[in-house]
C-alpha positions as CSV (number, residue, x, y, z in Angstrom):
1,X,-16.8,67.7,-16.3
2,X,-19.9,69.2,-18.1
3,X,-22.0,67.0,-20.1
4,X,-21.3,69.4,-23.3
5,X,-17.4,69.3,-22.8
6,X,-18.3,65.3,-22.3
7,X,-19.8,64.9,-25.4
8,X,-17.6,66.6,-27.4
9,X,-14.8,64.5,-26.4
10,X,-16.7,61.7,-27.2
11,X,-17.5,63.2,-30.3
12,X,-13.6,63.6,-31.7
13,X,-12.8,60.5,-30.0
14,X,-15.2,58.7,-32.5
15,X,-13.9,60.6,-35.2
16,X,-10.6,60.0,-34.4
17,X,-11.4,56.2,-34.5
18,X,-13.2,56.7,-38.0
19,X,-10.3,58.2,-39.7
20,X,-7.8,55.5,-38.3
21,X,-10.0,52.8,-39.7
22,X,-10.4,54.6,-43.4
23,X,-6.5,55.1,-43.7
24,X,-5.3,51.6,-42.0
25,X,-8.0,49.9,-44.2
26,X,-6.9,51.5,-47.6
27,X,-3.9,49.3,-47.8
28,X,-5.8,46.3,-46.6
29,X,-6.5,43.8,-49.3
30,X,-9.7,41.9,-49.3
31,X,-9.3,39.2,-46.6
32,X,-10.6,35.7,-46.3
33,X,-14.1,35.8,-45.0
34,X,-14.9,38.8,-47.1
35,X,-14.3,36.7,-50.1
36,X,-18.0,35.2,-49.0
37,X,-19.9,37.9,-47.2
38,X,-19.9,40.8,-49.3
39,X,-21.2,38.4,-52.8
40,X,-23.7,36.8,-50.0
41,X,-24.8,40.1,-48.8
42,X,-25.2,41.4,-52.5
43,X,-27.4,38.2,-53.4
44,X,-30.0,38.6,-51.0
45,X,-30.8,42.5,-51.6
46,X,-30.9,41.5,-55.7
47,X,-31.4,38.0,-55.9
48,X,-33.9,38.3,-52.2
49,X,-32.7,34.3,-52.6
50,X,-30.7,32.9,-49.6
51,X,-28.9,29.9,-51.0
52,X,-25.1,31.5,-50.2
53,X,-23.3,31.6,-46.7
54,X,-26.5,30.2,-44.9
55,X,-23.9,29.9,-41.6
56,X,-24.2,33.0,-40.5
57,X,-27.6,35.5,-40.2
58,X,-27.9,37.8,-43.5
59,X,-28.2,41.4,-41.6
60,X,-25.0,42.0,-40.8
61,X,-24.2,41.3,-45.0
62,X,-27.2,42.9,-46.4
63,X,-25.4,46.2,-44.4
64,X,-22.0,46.5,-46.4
65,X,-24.5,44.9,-49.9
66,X,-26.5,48.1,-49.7
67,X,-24.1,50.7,-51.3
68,X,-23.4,48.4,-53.9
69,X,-26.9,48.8,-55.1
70,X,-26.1,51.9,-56.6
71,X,-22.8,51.0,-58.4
72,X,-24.7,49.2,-61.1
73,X,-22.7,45.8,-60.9
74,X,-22.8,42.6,-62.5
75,X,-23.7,39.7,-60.9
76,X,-22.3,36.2,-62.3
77,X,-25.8,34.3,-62.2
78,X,-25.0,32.2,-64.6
79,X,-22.4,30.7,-62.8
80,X,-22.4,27.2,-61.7
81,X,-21.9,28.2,-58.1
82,X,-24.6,30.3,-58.0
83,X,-26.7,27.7,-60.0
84,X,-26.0,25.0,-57.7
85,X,-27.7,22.0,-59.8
86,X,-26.5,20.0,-56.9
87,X,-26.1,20.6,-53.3
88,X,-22.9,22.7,-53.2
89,X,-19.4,21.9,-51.5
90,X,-18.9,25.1,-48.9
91,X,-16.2,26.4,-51.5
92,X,-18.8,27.1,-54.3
93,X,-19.4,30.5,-51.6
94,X,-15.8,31.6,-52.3
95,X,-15.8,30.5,-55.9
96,X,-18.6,33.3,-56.7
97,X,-17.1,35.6,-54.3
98,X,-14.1,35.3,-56.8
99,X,-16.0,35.4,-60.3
100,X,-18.4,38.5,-58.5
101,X,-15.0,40.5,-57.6
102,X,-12.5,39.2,-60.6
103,X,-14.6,38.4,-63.4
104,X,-17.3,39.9,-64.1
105,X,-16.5,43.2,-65.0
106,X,-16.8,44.6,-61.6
107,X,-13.8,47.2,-59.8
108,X,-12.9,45.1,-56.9
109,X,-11.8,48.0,-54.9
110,X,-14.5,50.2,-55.4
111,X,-16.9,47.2,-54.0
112,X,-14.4,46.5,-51.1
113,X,-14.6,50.6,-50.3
114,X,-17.9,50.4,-50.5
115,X,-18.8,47.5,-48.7
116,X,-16.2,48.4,-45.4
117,X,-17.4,52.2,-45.3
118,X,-21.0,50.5,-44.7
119,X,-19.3,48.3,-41.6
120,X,-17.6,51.3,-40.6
121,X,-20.6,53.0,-39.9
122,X,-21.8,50.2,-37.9
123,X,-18.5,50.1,-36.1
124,X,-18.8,54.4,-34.8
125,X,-22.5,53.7,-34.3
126,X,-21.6,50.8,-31.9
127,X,-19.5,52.9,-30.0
128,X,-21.8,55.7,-29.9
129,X,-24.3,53.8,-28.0
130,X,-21.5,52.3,-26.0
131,X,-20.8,55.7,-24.7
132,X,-24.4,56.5,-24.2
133,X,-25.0,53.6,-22.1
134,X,-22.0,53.6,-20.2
135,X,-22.9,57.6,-19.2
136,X,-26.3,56.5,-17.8
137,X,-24.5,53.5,-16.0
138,X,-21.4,55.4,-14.5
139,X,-21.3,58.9,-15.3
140,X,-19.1,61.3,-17.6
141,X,-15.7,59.5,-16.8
142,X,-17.0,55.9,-17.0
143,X,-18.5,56.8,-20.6
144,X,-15.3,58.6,-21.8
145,X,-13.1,55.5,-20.2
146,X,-15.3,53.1,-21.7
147,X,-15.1,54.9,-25.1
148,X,-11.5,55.5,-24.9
149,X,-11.0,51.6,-24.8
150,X,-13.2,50.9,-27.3
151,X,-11.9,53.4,-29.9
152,X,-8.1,52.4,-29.3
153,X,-8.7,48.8,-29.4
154,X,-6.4,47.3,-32.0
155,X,-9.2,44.3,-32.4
156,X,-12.3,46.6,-32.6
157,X,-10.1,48.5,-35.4
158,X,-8.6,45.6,-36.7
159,X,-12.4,44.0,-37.5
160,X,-14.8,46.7,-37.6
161,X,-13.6,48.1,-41.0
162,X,-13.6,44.2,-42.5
163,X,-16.7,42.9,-43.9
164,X,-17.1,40.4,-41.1
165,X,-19.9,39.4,-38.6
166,X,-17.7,40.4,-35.3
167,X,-19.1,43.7,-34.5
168,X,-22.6,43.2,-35.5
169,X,-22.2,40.6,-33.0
170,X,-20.9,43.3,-30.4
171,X,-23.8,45.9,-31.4
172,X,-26.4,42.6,-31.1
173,X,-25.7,42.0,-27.5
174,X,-25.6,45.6,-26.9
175,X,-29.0,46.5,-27.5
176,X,-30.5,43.1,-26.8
177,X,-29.0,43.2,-23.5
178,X,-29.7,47.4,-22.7
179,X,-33.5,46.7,-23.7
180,X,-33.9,43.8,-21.5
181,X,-32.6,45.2,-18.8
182,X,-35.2,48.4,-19.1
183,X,-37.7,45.5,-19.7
184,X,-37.0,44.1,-15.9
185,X,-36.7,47.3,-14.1
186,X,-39.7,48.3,-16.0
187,X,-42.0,45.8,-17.2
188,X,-44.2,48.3,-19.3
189,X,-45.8,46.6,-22.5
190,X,-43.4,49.5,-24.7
191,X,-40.3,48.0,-23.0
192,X,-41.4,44.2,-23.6
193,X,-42.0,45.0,-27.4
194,X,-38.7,47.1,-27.9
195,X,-36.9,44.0,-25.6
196,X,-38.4,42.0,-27.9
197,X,-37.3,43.9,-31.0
198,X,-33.9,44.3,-29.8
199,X,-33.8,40.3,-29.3
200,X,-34.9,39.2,-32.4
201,X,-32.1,41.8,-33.7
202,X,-29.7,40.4,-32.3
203,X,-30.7,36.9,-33.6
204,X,-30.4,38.0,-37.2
205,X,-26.6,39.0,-36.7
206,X,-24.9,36.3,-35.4
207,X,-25.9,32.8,-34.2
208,X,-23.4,32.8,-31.1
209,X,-25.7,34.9,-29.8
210,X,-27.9,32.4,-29.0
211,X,-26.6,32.4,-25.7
212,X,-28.2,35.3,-24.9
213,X,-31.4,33.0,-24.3
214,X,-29.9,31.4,-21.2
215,X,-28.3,34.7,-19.9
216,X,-31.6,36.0,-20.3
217,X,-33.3,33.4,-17.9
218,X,-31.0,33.6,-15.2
219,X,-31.2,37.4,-15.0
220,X,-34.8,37.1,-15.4
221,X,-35.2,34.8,-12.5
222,X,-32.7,36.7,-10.6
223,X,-33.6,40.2,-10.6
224,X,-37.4,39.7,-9.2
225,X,-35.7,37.7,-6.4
226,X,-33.4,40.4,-5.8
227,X,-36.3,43.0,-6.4
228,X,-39.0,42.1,-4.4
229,X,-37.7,38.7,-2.5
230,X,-40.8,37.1,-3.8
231,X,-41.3,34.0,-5.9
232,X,-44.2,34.3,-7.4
233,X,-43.0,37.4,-9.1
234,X,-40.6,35.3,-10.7
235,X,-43.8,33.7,-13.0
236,X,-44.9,37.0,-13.8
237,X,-41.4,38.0,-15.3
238,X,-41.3,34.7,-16.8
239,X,-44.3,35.6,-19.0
240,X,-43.7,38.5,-20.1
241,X,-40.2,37.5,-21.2
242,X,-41.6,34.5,-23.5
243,X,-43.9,37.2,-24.6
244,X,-40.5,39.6,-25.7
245,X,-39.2,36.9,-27.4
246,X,-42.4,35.9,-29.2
247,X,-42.4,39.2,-30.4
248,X,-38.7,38.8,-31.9
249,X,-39.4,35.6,-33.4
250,X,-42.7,37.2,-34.9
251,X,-41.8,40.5,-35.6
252,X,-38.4,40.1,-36.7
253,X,-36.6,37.0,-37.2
254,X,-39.8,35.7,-39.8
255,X,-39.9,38.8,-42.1
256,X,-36.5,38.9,-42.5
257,X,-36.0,35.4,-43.3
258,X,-39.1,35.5,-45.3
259,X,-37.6,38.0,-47.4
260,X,-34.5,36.3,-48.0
261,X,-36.0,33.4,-49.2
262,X,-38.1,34.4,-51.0
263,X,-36.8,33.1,-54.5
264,X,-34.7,30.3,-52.7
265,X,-36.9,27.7,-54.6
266,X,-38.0,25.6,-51.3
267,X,-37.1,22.4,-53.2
268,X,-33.3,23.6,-53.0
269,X,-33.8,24.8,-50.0
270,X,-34.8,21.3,-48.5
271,X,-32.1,20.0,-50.4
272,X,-28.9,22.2,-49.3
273,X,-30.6,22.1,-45.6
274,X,-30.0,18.2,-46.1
275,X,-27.1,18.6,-47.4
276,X,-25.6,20.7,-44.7
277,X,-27.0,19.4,-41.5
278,X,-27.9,15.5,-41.9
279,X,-24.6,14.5,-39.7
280,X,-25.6,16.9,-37.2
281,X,-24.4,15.6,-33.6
282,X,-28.2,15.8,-32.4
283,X,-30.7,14.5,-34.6
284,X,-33.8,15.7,-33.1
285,X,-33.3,18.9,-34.2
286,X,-31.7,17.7,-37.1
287,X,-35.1,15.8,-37.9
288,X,-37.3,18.9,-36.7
289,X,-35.5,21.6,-38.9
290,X,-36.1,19.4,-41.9
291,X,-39.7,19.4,-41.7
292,X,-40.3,22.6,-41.4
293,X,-38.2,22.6,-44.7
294,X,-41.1,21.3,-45.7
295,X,-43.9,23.6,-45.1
296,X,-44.4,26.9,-46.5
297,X,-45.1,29.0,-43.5
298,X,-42.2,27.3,-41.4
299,X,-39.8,27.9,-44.3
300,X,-38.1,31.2,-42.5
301,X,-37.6,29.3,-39.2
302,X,-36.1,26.5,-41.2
303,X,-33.6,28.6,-42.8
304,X,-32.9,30.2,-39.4
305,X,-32.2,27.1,-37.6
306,X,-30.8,25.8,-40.6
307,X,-27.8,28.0,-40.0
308,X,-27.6,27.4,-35.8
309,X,-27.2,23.7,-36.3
310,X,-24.6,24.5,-38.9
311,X,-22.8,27.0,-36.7
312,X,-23.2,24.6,-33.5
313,X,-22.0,21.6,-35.5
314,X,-18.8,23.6,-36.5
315,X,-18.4,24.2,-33.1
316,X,-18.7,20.7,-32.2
317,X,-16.1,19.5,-34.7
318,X,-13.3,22.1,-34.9
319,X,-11.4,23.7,-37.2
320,X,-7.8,23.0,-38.3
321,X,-5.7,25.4,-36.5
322,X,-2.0,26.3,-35.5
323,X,-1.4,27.3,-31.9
324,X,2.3,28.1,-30.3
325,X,4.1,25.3,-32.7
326,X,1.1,22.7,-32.9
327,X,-1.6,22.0,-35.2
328,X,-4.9,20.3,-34.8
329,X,-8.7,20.3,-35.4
330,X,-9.7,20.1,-32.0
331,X,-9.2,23.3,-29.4
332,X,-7.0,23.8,-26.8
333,X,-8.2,25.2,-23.1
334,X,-5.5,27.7,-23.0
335,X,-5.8,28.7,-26.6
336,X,-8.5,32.0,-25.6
337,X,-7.0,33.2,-22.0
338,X,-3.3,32.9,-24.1
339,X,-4.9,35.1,-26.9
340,X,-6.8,37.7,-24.7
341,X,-3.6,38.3,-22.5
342,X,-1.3,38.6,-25.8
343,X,-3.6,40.3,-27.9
344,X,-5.0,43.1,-25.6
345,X,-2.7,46.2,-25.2
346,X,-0.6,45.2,-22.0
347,X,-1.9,48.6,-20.4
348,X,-5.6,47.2,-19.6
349,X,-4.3,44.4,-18.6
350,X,-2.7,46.6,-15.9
351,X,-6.0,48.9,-15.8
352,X,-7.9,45.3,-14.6
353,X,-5.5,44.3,-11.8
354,X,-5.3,47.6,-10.0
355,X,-9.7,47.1,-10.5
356,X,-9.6,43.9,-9.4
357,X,-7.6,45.1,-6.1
358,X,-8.9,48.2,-5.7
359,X,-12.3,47.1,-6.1
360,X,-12.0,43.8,-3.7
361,X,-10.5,46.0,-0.8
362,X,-13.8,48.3,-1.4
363,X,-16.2,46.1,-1.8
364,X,-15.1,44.4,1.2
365,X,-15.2,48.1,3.5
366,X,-19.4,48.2,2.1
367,X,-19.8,44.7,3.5
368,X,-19.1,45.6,6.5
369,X,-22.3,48.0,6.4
370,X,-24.4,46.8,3.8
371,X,-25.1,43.2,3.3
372,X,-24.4,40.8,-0.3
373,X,-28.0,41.0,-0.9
374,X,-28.0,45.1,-1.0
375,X,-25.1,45.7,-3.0
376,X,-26.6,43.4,-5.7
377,X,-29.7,44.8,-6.0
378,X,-28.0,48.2,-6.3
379,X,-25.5,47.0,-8.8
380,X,-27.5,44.7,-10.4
381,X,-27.1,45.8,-14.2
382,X,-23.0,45.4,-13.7
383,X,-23.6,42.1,-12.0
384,X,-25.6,41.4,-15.4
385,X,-22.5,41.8,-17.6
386,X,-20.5,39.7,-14.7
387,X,-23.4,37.1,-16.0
388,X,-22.9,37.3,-19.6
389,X,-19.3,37.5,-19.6
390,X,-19.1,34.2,-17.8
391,X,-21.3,32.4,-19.8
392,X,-19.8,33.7,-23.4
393,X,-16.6,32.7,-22.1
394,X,-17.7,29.2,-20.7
395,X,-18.9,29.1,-24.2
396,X,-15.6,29.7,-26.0
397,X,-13.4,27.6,-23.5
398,X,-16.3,24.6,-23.9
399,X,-16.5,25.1,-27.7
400,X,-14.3,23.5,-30.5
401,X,-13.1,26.2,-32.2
402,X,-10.6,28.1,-32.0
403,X,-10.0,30.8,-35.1
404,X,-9.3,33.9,-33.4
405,X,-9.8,36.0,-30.1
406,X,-12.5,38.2,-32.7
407,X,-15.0,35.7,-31.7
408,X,-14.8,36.7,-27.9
409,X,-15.9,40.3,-28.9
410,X,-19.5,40.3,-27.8
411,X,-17.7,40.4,-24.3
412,X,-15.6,43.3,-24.1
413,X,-17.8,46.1,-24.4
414,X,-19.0,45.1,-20.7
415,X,-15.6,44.3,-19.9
416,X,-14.7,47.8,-20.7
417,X,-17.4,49.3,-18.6
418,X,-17.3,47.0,-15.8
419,X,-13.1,48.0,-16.2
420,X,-13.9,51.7,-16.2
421,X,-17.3,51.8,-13.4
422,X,-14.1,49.7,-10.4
423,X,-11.7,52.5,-11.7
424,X,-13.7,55.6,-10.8
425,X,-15.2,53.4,-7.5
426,X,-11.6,52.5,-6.5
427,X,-10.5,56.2,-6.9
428,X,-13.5,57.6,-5.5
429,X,-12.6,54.9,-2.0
430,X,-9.1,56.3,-2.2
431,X,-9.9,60.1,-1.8
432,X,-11.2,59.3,1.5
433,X,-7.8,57.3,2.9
434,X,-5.6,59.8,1.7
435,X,-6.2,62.9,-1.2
436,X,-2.6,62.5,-1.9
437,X,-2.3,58.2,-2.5
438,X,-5.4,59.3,-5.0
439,X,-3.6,61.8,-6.8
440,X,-1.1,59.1,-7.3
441,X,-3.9,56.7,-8.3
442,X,-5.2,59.3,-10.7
443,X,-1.6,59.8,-12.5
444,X,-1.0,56.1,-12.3
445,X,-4.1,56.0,-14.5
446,X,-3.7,58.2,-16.7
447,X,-0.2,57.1,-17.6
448,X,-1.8,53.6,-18.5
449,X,-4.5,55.5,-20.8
450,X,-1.3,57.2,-22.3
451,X,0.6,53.8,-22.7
452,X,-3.0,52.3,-24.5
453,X,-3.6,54.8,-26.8
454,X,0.6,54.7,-28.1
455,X,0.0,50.9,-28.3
456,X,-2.9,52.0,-30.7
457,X,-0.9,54.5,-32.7
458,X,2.3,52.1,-33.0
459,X,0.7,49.3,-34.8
460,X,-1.2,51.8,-37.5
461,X,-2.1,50.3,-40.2
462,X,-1.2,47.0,-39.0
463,X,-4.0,46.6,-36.8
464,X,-4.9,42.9,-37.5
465,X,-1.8,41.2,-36.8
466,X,-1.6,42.9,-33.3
467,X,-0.1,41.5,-30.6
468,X,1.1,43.5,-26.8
469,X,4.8,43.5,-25.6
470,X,4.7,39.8,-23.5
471,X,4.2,38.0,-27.0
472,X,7.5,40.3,-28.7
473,X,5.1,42.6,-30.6
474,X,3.6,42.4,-33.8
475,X,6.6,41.1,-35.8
476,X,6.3,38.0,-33.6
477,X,3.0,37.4,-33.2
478,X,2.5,34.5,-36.0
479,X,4.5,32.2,-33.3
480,X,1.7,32.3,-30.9
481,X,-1.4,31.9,-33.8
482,X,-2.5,33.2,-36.7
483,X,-5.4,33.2,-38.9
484,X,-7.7,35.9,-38.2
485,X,-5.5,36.7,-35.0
486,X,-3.0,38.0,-37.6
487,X,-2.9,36.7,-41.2
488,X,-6.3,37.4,-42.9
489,X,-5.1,38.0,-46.1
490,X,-4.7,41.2,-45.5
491,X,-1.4,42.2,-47.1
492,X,-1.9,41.2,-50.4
493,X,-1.4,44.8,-51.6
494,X,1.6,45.1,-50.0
495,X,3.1,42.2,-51.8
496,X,2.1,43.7,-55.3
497,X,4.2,47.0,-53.7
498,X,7.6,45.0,-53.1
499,X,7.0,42.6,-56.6
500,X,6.6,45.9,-58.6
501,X,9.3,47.9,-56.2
502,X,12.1,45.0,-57.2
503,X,10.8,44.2,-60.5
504,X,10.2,40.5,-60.2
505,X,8.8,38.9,-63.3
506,X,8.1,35.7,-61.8
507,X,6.9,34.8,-58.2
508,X,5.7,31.4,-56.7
509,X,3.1,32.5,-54.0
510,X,1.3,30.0,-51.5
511,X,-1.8,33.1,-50.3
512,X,-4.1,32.8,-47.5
513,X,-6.7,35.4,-48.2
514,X,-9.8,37.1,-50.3
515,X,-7.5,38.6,-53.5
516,X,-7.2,37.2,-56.6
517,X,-3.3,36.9,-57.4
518,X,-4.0,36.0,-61.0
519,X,-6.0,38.8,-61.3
520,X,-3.4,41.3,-60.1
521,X,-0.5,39.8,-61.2
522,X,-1.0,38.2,-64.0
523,X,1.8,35.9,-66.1
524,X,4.2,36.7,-62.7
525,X,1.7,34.9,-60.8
526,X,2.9,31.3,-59.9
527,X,0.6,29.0,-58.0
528,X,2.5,27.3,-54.9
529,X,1.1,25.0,-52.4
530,X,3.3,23.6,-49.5
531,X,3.3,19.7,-50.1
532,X,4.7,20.4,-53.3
533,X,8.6,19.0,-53.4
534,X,11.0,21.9,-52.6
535,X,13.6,20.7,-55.4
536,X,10.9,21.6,-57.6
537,X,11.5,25.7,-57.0
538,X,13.9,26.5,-60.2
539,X,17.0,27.9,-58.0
540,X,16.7,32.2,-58.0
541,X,12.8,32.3,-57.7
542,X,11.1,34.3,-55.2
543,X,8.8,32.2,-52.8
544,X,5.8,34.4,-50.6
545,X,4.0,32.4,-48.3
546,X,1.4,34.0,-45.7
547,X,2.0,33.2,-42.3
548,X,-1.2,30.8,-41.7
549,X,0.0,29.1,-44.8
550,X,3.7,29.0,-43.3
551,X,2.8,27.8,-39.8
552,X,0.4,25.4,-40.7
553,X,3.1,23.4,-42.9
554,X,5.8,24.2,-39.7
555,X,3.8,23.1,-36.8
556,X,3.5,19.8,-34.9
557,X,0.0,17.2,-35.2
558,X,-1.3,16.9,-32.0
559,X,-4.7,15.1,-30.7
560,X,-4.8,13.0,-33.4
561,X,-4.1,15.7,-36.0
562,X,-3.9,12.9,-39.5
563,X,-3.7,15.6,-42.3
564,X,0.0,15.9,-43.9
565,X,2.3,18.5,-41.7
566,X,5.6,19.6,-41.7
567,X,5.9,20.5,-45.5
568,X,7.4,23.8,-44.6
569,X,10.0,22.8,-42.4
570,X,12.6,23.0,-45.2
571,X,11.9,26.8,-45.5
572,X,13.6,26.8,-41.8
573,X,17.3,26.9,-43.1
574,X,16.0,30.5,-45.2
575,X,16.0,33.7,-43.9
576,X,12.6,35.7,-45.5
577,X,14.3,38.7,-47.6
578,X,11.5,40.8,-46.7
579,X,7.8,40.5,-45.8
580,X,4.5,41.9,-46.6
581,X,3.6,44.0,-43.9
582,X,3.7,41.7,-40.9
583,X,2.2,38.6,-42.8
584,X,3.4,37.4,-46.3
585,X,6.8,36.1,-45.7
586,X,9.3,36.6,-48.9
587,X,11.9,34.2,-49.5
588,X,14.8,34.1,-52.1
589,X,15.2,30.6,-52.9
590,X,19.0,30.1,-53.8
């Protein structure tokens, strides 16, 4: 296939995945970590003041903030959340996310439009130079594969058109991890500053990509082995690596800290940093963040690892969280491997084994000719993502939190490649048994593309609460976990359709999300929360619960789980009378 033909393909592949994102998204109501990003995002290009969402890195929220600039909003400044006379609770975030949205004079949807087309870009440009890198890696067929996967994902559409940090995670490791690798097999000083660049990048997008920093040692240390089977050149590397990620820390992580705070007044600053981090598990760096707190120049830095201890500590303690009838704060082992074979359209799963065979019985004919050492060094930028797959995993199975299979994204893209490079090796080790077993191969294969892409189509617009055949679909999905794996939120709108479609004047709604149901809804609008006492429902009132809400009050304590459960066990005897797309259940109380 011609390069020209290639890109072209890729070309209305991308667009195809643009227009399923604006169409699925247009019914989507603002979910629940938009509620604090967008305000956050908005803050920092107006107010240049970080003092909201310090948890996660501002770029990837001052890139959906910068169409609002030009929509001439109101900002509630005068709020006391914004204010903050004293160190804030982690709600006050939401709080002003509310008052920004809902009451200040401000269109809610036209910032939500706004603010997702600005992700959305981020999202096709992601994928663009997922292509472009898979094409140098593997060809014409890898790239379109690669891409393929990536623009038929129900996740990738499911979170790339949300206000979220997920993808800027996924574009993060991307181009940190492309530019180091041209650093190694080229250690020119352009390629250590633009690895460098690319690092600090990647920094400012999302914390969990710290762990690039250990997947960069070990691939730094291994490639000059592999290289030149000399240790000394391993030293060499070594400095000019510290040297990249000097020039990230310099050159990127300080301005754009330094610009966002700015006007944080570096009195509140010490005393929200305090605030946030003085139970951290490991006080040294605890004791190390706050005094640079306290000195002018350090103040960026502070602010940076301000937020990694207070990502690392949630780590560390958990998150309450339903999982397959159970509830708890701390994570279960299973809970990612469960989500990744449930959530992922069944046909890769099929794309992997026939890789993972295909690829072992070939590998194992080169081995016979060439030795271990040989095939690495040739392959050594797939046995990189081999490296940084296992450690971002490690990570997630050895970490405490467990909120939704999105946070495992930063993996996939090599996943995909890695998928699609066995695929065309297997195939290519195939012609030369038999033309006619790789003709089968071939239609075998493209039969599973057919089967991915119809898994895509299927679930539009109801891309968020995805999950494959083995877990009964969509409609069933909420009995495995929910959350961001399914209930964001996200079908608010679609419970204002079926109030105003049956003309209910009253509804009692317990809503898991970013909307406003006063706002929207007005006098119908009646607040519910589970542990309320059933008999107090008047008999013939409509109930909607979201499905996190639902399972959480359903599902059984375990480790230790002490908060009250079981308050929605009563709603077992009801059958729901409808639901909100796949997430708000309905009830007619009787």
């Amino acid at each position: 296939m011609s390069n020209k033909v290639t890109n072209l393909i890729a070309f209305i592949l991308l667009a195809v995945m643009a227009g399923t994102a604006i169409f699925s998204m247009k019914n989507d109501s603002l979910t629940f970590d938009e509620l604090a990003h967008i305000p956050a995002g908005y803050s920092y290009l107006t107010k240049m003041d970080y003092r909201i969402n310090p948890e996660h890195p501002p770029l990837i929220k001052d890139i959906p903030a910068l169409p609002l600039l030009f929509l001439g909003l109101n900002f509630p400044d005068n709020s006391p959340s914004w204010i903050q006379e004293e160190a804030p609770p982690w709600w006050f975030q939401f709080n002003l996310g509310d008052e920004f949205l809902y009451s200040s004079g401000n269109n809610p949807e036209q910032i939500i439009f706004w603010s997702r087309l600005a992700m959305l870009g981020l999202l096709i440009f992601t994928g663009w130079f997922l292509f472009y890198w898979a094409k140098k890696i593997g060809g014409n067929f890898v790239a379109l594969g690669t891409l393929s996967l990536f623009a038929f994902s129900p996740t990738f559409l499911a979170h790339g058109r949300l206000v979220n940090t997920d993808v800027g995670a996924v574009f993060g490791a991307l181009i940190a991890i492309f530019f180091w690798l041209k650093f190694l097999e080229n250690p020119t000083k352009p390629n250590i500053f633009l690895a460098g660049i690319a690092f600090g990048i990647a920094m400012v997008l999302k914390f969990s990509l710290i762990l690039l920093i250990p997947f960069f040692v070990i691939i730094t240390i291994i490639y000059p082995i592999l290289k030149n089977k000399n240790w000394k050149s391993i030293i060499i590397y070594a400095g000019k690596a510290f040297l990249a990620a000097l020039i990230g820390l310099i050159f990127i992580i300080w301005p754009i800290y330094q610009f966002h705070i700015w006007n944080y007044p570096p009195e509140q600053q010490l005393r929200d940093t305090i605030a946030d981090i003085s139970g951290h598990p490991l006080p040294l760096l605890r004791d190390i963040n706050l005094w640079m707190a306290q000195r002018e120049i350090f103040r960026p830095f502070a602010q940076y690892m301000r937020g990694v201890l207070m990502a690392s500590q949630r780590t560390m303690w958990g998150n309450t969280t339903f999982f397959k009838g159970e509830i708890s704060a701390d994570s279960w082992l299973g809970y990612f491997p469960l989500l990744y074979l449930l959530k992922i359209p069944l046909a890769f799963h099929f794309f992997t084994i026939f890789v993972l065979i295909g690829g072992a019985w070939r590998f194992w004919q080169i081995l016979k000719n060439k030795s271990f050492f040989v095939i690495m060094r040739k392959n050594f930028i797939l046995l990189a993502f081999c490296f940084w797959i296992a450690i971002y995993w490690a990570a997630a199975l050895m970490g405490n939190l467990n909120i939704g299979l999105r946070h495992l994204l930063p993996a996939f893209p090599f996943i995909y490649i890695l998928v699609m490079s066995g695929m065309v090796w297997s195939l290519s080790g195939l012609n030369k048994i038999s033309p006619k077993l790789k003709k089968i191969a071939v239609s075998f294969v493209f039969l599973l593309f057919i089967w991915y892409i119809y898994s895509s189509i299927l679930i539009f617009p109801h891309y968020l609460s995805y999950y494959n055949e083995l877990a009964g679909g969509p409609k069933q999905g909420y009995k495995i976990a929910v959350d961001s794996n399914y209930d964001w939120g996200q079908d608010f709108y679609r419970l204002l359709s079926f109030i105003e479609k049956n003309e209910i004047e009253k509804i009692y709604i317990d809503y898991f999300g970013g909307a406003n149901e006063e706002y929207y809804l007005k006098e119908k609008y009646v607040p519910w929360r589970g542990l309320r006492d059933p008999d107090e429902l008047p008999k013939g009132s409509y109930l909607a619960v979201s499905a996190t809400q639902l399972q959480g009050g359903r599902a059984e304590p375990v480790f230790g789980f002490d908060q009250p459960s079981g308050y929605y066990r009563w709603l077992d005897k009801y059958q729901p009378v409808a639901r909100a797309g796949n997430s708000i259940f309905i009830y007619y109380i009787d």
